[in-house]
PDB file of N, CA, C and O in Angstrom, chain B, residues numbered from 101:
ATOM      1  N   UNK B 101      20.393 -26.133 -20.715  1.00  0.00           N
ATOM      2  CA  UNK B 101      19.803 -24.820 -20.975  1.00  0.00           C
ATOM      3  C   UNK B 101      20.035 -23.917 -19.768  1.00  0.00           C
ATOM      4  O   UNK B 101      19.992 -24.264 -18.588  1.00  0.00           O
ATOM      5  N   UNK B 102      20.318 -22.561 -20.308  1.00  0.00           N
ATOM      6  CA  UNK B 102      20.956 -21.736 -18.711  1.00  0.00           C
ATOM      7  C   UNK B 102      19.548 -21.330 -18.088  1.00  0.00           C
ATOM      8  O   UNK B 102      19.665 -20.858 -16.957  1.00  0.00           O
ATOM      9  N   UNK B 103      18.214 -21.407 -18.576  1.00  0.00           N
ATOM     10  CA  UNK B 103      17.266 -21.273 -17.886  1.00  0.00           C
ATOM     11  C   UNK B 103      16.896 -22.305 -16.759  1.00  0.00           C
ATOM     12  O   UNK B 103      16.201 -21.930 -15.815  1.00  0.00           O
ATOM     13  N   UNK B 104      17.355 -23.609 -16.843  1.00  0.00           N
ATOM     14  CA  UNK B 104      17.167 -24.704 -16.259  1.00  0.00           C
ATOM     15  C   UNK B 104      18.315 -24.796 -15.092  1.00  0.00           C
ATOM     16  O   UNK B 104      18.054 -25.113 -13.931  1.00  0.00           O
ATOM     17  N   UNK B 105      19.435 -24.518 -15.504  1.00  0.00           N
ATOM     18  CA  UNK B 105      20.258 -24.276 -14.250  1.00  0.00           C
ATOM     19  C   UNK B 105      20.140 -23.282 -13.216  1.00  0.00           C
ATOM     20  O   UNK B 105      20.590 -23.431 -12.080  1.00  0.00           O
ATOM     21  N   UNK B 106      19.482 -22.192 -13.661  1.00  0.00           N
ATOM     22  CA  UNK B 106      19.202 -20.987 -12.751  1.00  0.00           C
ATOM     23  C   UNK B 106      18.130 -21.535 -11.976  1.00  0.00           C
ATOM     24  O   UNK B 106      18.347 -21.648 -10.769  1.00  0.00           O
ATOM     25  N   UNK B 107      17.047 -21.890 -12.408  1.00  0.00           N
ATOM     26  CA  UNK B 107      16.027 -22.684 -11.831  1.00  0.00           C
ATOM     27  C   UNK B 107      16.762 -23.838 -10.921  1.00  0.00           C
ATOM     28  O   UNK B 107      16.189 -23.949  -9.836  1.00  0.00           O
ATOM     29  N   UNK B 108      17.735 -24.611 -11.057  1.00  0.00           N
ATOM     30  CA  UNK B 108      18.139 -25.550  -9.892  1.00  0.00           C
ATOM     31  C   UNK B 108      18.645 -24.655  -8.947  1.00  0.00           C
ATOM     32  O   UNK B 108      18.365 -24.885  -7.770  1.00  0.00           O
ATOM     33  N   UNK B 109      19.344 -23.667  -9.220  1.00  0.00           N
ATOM     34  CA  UNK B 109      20.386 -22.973  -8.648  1.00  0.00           C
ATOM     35  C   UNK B 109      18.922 -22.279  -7.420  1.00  0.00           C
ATOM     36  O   UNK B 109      18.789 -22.314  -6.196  1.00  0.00           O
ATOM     37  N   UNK B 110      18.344 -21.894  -8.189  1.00  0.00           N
ATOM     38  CA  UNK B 110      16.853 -21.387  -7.334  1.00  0.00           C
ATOM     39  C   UNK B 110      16.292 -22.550  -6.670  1.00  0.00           C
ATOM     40  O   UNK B 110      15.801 -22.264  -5.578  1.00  0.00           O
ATOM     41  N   UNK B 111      16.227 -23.596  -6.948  1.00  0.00           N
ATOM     42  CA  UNK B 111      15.312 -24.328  -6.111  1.00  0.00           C
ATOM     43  C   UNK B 111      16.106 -25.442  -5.065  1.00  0.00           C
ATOM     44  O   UNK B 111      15.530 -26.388  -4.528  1.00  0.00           O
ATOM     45  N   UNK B 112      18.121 -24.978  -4.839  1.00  0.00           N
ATOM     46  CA  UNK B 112      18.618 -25.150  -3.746  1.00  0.00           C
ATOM     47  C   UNK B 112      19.299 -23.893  -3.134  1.00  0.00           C
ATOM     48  O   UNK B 112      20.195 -23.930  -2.291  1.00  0.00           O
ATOM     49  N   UNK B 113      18.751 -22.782  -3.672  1.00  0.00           N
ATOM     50  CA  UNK B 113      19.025 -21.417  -2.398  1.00  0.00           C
ATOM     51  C   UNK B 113      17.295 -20.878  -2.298  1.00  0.00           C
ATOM     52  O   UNK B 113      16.907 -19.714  -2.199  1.00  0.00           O
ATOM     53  N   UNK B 114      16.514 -22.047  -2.356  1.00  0.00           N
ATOM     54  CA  UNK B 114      15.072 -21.380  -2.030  1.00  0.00           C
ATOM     55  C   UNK B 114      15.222 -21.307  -0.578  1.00  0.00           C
ATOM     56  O   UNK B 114      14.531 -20.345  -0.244  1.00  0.00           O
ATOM     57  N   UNK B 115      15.686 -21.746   0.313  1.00  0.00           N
ATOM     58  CA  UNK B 115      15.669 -21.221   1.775  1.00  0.00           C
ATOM     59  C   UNK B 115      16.666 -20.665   2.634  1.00  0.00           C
ATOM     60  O   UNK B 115      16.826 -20.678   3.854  1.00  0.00           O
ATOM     61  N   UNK B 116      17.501 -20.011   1.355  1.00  0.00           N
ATOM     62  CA  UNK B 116      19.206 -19.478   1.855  1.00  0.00           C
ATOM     63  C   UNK B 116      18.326 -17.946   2.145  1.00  0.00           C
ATOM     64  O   UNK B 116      17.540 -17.176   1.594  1.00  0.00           O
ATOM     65  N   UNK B 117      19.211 -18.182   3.626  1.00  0.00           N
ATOM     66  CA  UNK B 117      18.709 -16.788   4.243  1.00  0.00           C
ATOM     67  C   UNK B 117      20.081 -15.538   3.568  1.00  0.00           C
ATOM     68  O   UNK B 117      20.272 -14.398   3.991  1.00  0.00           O
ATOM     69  N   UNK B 118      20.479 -15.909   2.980  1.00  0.00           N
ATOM     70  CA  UNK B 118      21.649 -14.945   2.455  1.00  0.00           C
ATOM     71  C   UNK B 118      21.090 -14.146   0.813  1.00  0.00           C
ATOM     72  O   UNK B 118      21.900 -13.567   0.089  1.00  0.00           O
ATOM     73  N   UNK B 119      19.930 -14.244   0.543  1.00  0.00           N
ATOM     74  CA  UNK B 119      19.419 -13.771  -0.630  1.00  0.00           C
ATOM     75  C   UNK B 119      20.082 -12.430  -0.924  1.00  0.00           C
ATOM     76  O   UNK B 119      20.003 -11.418  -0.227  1.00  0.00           O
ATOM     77  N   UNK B 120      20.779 -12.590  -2.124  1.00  0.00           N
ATOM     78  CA  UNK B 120      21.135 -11.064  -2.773  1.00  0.00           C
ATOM     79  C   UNK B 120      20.148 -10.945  -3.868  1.00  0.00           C
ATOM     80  O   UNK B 120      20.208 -11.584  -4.918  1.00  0.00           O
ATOM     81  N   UNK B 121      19.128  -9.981  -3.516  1.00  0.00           N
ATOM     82  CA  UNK B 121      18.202  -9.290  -4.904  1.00  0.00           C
ATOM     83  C   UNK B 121      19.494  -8.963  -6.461  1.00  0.00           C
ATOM     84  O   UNK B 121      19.616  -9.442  -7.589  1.00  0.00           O
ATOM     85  N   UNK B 122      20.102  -8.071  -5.778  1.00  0.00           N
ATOM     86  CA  UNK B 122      21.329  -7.507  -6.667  1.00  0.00           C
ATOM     87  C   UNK B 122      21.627  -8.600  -7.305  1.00  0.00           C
ATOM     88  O   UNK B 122      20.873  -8.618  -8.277  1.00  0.00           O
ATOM     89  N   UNK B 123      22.012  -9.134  -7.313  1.00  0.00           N
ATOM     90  CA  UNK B 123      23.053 -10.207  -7.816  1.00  0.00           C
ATOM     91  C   UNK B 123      21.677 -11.445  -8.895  1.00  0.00           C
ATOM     92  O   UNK B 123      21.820 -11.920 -10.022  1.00  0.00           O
ATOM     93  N   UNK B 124      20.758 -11.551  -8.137  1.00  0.00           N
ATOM     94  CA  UNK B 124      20.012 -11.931  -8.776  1.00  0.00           C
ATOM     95  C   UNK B 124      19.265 -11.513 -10.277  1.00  0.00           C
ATOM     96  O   UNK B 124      19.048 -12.198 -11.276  1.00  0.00           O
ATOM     97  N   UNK B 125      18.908  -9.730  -9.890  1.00  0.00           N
ATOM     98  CA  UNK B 125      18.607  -9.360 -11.103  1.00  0.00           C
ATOM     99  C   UNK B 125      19.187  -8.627 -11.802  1.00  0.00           C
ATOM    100  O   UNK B 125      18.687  -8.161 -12.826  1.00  0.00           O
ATOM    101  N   UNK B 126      20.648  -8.308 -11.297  1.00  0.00           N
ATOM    102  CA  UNK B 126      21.433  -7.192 -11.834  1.00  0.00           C
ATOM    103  C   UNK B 126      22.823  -8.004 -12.659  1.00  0.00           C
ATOM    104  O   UNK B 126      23.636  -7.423 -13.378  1.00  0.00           O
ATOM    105  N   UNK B 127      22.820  -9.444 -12.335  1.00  0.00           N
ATOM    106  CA  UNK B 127      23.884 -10.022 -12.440  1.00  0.00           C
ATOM    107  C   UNK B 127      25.148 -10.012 -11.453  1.00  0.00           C
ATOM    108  O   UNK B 127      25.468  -8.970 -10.881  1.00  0.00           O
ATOM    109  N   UNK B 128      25.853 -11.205 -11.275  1.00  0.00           N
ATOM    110  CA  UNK B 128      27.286 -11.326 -10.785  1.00  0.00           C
ATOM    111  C   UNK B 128      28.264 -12.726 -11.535  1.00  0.00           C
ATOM    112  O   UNK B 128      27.893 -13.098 -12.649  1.00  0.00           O
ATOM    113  N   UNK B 129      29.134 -13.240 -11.068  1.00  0.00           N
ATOM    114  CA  UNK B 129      29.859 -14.399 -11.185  1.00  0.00           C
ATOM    115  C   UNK B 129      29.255 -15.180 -11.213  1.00  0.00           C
ATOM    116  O   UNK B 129      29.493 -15.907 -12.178  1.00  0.00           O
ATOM    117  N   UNK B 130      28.103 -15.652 -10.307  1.00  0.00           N
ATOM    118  CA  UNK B 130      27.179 -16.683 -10.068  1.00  0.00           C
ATOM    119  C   UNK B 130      26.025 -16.747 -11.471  1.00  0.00           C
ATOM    120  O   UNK B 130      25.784 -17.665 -12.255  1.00  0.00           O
ATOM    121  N   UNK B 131      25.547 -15.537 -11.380  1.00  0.00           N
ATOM    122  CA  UNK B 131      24.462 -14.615 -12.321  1.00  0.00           C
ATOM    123  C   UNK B 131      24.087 -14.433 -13.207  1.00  0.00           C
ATOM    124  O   UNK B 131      23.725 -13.281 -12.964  1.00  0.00           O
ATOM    125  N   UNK B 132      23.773 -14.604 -14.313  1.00  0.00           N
ATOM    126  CA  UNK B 132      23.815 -14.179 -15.435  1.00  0.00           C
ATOM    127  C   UNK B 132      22.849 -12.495 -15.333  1.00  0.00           C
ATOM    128  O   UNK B 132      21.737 -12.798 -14.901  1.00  0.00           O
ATOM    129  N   UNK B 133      22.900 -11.249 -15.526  1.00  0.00           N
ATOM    130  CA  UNK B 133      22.258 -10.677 -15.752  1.00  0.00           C
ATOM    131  C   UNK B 133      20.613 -10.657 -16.000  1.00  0.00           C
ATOM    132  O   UNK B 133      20.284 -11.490 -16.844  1.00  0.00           O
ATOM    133  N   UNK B 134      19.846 -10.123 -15.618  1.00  0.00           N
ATOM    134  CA  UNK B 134      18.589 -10.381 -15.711  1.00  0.00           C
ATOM    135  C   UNK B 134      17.734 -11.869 -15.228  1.00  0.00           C
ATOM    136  O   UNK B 134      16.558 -12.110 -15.503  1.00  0.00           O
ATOM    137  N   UNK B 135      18.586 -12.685 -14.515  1.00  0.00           N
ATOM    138  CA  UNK B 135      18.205 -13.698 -14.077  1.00  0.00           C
ATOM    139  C   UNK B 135      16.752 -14.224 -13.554  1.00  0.00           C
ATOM    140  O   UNK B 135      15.863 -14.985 -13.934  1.00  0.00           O
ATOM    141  N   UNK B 136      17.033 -13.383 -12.479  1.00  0.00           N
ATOM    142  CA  UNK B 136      16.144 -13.081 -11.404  1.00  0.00           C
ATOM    143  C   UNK B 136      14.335 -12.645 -12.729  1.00  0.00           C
ATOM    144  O   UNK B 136      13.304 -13.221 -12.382  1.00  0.00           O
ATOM    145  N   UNK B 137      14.289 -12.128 -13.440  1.00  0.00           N
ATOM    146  CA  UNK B 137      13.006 -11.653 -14.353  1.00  0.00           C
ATOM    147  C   UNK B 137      13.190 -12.882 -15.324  1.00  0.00           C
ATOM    148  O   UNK B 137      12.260 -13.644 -15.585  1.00  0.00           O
ATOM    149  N   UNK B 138      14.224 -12.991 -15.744  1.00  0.00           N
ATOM    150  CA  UNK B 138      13.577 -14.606 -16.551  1.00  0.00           C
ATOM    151  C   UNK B 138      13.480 -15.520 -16.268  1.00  0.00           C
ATOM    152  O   UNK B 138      13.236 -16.307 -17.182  1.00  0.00           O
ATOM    153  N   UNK B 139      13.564 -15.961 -15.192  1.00  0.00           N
ATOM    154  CA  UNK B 139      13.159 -17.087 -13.591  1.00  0.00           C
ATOM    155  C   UNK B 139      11.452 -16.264 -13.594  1.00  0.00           C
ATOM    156  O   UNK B 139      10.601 -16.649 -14.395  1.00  0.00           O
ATOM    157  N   UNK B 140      11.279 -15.576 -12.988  1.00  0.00           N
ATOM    158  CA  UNK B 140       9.907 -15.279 -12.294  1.00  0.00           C
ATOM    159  C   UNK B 140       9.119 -15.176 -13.706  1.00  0.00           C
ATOM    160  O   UNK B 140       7.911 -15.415 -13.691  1.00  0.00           O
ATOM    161  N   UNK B 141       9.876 -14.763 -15.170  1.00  0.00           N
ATOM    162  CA  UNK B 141       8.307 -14.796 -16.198  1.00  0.00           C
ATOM    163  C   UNK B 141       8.291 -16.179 -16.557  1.00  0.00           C
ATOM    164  O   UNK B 141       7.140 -16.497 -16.859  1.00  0.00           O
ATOM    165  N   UNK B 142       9.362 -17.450 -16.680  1.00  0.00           N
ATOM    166  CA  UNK B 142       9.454 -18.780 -17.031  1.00  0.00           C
ATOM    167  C   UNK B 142       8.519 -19.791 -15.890  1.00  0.00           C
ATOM    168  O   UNK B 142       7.962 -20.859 -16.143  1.00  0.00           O
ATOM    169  N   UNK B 143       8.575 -18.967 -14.437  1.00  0.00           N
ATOM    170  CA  UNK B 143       7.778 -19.600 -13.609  1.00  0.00           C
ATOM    171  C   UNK B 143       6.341 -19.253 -13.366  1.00  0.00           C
ATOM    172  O   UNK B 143       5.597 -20.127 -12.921  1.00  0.00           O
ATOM    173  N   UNK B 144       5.955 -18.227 -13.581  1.00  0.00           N
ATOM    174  CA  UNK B 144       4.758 -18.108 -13.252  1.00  0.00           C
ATOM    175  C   UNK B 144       3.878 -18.585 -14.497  1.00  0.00           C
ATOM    176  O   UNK B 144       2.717 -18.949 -14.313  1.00  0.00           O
ATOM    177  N   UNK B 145       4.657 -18.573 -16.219  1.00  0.00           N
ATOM    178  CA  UNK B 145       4.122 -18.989 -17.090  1.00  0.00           C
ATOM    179  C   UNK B 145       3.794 -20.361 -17.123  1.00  0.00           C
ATOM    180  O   UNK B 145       2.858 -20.857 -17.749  1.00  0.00           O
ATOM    181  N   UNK B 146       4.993 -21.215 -16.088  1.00  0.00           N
ATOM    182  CA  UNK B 146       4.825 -22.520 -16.200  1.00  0.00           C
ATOM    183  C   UNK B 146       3.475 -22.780 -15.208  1.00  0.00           C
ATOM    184  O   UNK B 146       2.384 -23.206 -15.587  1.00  0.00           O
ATOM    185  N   UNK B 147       3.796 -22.465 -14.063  1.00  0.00           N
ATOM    186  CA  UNK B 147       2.262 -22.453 -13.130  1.00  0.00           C
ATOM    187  C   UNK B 147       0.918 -22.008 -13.549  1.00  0.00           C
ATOM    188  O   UNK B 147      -0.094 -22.506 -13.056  1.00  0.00           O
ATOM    189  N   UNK B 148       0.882 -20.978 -14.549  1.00  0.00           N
ATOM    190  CA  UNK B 148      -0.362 -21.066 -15.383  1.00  0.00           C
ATOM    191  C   UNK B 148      -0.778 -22.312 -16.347  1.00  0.00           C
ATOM    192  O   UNK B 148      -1.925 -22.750 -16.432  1.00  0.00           O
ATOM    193  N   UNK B 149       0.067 -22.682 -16.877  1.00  0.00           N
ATOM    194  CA  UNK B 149       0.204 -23.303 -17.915  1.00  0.00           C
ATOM    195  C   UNK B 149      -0.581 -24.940 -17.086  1.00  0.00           C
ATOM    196  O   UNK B 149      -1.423 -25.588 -17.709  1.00  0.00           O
ATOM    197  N   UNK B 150      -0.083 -25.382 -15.589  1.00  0.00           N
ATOM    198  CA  UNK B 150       0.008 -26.304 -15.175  1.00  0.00           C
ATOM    199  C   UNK B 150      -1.442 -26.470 -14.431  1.00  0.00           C
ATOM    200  O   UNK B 150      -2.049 -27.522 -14.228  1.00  0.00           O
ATOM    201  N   UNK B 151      -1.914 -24.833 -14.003  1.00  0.00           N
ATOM    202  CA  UNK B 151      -2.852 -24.390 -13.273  1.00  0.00           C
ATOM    203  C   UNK B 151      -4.155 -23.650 -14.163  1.00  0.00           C
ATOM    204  O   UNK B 151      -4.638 -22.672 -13.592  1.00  0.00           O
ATOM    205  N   UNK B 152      -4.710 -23.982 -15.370  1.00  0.00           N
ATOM    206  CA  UNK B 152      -5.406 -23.236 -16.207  1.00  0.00           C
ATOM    207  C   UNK B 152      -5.996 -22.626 -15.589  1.00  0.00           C
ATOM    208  O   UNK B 152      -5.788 -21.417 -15.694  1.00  0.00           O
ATOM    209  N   UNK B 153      -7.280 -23.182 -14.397  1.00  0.00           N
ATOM    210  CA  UNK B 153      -7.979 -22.086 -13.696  1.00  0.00           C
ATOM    211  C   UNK B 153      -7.561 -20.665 -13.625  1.00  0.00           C
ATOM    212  O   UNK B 153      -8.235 -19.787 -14.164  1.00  0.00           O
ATOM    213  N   UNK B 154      -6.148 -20.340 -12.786  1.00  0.00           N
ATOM    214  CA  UNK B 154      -5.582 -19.376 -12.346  1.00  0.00           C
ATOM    215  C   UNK B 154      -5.266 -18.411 -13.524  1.00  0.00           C
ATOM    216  O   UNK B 154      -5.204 -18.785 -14.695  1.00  0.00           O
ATOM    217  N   UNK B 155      -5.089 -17.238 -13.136  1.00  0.00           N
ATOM    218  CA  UNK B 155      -4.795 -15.851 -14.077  1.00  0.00           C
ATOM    219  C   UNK B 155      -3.827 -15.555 -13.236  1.00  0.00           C
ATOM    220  O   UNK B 155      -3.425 -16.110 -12.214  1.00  0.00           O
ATOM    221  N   UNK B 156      -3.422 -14.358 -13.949  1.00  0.00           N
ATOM    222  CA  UNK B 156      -1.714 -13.826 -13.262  1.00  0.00           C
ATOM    223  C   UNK B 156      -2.807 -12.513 -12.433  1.00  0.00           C
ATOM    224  O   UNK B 156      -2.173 -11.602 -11.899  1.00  0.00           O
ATOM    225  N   UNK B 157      -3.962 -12.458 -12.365  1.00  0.00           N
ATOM    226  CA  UNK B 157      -4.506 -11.724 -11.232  1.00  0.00           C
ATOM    227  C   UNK B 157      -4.624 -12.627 -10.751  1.00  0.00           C
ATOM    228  O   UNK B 157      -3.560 -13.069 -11.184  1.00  0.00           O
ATOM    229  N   UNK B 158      -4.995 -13.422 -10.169  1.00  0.00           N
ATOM    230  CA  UNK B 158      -5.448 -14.425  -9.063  1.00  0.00           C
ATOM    231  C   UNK B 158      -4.148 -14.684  -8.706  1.00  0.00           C
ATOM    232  O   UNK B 158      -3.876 -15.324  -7.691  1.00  0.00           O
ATOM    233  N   UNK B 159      -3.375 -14.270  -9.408  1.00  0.00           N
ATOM    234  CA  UNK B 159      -1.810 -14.725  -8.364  1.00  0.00           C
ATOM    235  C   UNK B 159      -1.077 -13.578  -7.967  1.00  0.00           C
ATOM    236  O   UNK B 159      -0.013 -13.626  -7.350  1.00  0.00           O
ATOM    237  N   UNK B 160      -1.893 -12.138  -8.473  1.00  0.00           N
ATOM    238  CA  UNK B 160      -0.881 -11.002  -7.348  1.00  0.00           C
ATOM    239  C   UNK B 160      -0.645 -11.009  -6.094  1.00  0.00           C
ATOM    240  O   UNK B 160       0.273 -10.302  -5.678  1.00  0.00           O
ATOM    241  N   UNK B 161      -1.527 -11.926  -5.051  1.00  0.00           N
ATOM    242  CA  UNK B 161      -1.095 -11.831  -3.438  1.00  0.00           C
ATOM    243  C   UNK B 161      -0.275 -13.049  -3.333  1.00  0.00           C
ATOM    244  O   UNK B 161       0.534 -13.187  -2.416  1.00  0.00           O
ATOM    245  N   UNK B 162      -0.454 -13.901  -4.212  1.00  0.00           N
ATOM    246  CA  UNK B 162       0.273 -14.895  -3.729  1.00  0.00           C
ATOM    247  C   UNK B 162       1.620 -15.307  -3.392  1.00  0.00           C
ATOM    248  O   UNK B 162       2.539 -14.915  -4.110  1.00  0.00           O
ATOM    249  N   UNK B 163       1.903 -16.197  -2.190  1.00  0.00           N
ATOM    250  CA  UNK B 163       3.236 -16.075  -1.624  1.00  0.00           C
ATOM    251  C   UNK B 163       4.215 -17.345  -2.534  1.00  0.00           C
ATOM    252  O   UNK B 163       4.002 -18.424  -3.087  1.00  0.00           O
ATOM    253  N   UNK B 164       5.269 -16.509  -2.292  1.00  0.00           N
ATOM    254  CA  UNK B 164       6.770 -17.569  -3.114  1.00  0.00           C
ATOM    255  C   UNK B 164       6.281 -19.058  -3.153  1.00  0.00           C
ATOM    256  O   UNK B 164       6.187 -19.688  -4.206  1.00  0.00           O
ATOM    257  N   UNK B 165       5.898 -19.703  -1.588  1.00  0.00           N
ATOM    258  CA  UNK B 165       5.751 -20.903  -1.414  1.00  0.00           C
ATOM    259  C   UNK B 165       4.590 -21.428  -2.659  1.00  0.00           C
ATOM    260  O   UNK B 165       4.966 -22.493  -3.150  1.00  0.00           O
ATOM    261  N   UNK B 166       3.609 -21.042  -3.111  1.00  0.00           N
ATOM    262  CA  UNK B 166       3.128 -21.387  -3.683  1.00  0.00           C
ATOM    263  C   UNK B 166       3.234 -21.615  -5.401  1.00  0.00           C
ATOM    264  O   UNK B 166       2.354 -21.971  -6.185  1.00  0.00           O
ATOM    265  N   UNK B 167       4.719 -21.250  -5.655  1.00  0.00           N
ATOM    266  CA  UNK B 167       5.762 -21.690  -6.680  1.00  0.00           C
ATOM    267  C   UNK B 167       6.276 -22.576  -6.545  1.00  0.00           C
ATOM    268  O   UNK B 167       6.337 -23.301  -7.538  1.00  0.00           O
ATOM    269  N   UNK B 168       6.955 -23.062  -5.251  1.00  0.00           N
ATOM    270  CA  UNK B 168       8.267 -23.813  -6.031  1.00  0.00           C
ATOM    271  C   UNK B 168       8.009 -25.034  -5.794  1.00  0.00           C
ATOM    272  O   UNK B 168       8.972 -25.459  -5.155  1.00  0.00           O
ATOM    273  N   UNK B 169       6.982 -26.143  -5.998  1.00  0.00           N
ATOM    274  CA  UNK B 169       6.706 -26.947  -6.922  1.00  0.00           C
ATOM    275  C   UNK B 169       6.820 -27.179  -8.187  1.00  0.00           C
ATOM    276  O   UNK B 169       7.341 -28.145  -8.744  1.00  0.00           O
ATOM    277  N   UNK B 170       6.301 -26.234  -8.642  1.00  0.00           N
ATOM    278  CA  UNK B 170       6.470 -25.708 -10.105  1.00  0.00           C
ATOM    279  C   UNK B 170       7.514 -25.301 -10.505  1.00  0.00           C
ATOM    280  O   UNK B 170       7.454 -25.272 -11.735  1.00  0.00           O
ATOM    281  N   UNK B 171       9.082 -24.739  -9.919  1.00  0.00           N
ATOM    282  CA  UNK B 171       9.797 -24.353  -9.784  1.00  0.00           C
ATOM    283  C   UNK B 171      10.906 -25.843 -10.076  1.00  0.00           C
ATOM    284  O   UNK B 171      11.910 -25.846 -10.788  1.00  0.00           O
ATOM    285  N   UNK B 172      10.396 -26.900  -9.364  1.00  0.00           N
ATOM    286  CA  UNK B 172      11.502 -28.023  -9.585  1.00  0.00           C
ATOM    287  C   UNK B 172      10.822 -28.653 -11.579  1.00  0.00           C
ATOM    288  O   UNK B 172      11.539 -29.302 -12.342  1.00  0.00           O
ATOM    289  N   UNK B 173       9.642 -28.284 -11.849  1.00  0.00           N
ATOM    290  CA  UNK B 173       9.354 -28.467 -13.197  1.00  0.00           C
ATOM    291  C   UNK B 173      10.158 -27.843 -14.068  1.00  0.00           C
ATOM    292  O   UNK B 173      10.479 -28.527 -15.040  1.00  0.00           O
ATOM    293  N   UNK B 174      10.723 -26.382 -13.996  1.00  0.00           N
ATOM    294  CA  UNK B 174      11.679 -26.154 -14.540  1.00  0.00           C
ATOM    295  C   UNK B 174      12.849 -26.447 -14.801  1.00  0.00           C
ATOM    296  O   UNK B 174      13.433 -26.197 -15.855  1.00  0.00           O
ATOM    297  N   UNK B 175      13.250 -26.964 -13.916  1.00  0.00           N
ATOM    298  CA  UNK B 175      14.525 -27.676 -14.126  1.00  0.00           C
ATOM    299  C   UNK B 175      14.317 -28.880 -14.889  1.00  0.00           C
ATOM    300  O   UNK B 175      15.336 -29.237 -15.480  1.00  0.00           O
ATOM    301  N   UNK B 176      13.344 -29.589 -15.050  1.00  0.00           N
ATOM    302  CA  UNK B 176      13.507 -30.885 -16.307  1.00  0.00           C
ATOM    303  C   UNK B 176      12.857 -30.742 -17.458  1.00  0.00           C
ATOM    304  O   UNK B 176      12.174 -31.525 -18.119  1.00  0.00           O
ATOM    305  N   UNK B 177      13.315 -29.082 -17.678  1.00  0.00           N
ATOM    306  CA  UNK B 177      13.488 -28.809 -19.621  1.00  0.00           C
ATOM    307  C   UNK B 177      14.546 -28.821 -19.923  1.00  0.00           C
ATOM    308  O   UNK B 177      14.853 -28.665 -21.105  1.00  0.00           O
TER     309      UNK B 177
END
């Protein structure tokens, strides 16, 4: 599933200091178009999902790090 590869692809450039936003949500070669927004609504849905307590307010300050746990869950759909 190309949602599951973008998600690996994300969770071995989670600490590449070379981040292109562009390319992420605009598309490239690497890219599929819109990537970058169907990564962040597939992940934060999964972290609710995993986290019932939490609301997607209780997660507006929250930092990246506190995804990508949840982030390697995506990849084994």
């Amino acid at each position: 599933e190309m949602l599951s590869d973008i998600a690996l692809l994300a969770h071995h450039k989670w600490n590449d200091s070379e981040y292109n936003h562009r390319e992420w949500f605009f598309g490239s070669d690497e890219f599929p178009r819109w990537a970058g927004y169907s990564l962040g609504y597939a992940l934060v849905g999964k972290y609710l999902e995993l986290n019932p307590q939490e609301t997607a307010a209780t997660l507006v300050s929250a930092s990246a790090e506190r995804f990508k746990s949840t982030l390697s869950r995506l990849t084994e759909t």
